[in-house]
C-alpha positions in Angstrom: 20.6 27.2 2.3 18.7 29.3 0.1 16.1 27.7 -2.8 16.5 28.8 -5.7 13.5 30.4 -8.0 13.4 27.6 -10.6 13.8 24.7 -8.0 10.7 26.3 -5.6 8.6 26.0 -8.6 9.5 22.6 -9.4 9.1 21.3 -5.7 5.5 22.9 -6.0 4.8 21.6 -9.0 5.8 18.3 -7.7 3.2 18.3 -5.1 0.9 19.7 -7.4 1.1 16.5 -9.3 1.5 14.1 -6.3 -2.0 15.6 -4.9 -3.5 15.5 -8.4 -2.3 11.9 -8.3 -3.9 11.2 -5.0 -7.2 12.8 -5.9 -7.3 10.9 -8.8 -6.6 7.4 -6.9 -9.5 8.2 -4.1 -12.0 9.2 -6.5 -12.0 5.5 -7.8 -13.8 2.9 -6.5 -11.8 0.4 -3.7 -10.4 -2.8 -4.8 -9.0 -5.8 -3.2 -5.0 -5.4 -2.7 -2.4 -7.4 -0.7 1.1 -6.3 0.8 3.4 -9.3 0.8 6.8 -9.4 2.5 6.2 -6.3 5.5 7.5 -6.0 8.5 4.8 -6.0 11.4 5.9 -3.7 14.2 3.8 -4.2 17.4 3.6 -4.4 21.4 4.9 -7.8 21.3 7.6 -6.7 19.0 9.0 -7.3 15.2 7.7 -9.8 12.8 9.4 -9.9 9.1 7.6 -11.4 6.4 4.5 -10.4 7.4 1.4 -10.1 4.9 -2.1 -8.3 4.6 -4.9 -9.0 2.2 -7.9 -6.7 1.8 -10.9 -6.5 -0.1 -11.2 -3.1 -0.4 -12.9 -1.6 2.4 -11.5 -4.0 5.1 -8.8 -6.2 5.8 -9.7 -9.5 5.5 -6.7 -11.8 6.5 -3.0 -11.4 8.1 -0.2 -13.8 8.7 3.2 -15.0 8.1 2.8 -18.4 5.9 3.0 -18.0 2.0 0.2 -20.8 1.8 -2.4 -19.0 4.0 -1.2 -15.6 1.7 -2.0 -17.6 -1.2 -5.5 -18.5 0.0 -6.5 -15.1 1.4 -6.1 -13.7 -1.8 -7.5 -16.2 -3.5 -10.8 -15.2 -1.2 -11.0 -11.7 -2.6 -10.0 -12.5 -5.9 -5.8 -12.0 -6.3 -3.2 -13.4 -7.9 -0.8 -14.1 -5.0 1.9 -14.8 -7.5 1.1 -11.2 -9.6 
């Protein structure tokens, strides 16, 4: 399946932008974030609802209970709620 002219220039200008996007994101500073509702695949298998809290440069907290979620991010400054 052949590309056409137009659509090889708008792939490459989409990663074009997605890079610019990306240098953009780790030329700021790190901030606390959280991922809420994951799925945690390890050795001892799969675990839904799964959370993560960091504060930037390390992740501070994991687990599965909303009240321990809401407390972690509490601890590096989050809305668990936003």
């Amino acid at each position: 399946m052949a590309v056409s002219e137009s659509e090889g220039l708008n792939m490459e200008q989409s990663r074009e932008r997605f890079a610019n996007e990306v240098d953009v994101a780790l030329a700021q500073s790190a901030r606390p974030f959280a991922i809420h509702n994951a799925r945690k695949v390890d050795a001892r298998g799969v675990a839904e609802h799964y959370w993560l809290v960091s504060d930037g440069s390390a992740i501070m907290a994991t687990g599965n209970r909303d009240d321990d979620f809401a407390a972690a991010c509490a601890s590096v400054g989050l809305d668990a709620d936003a």
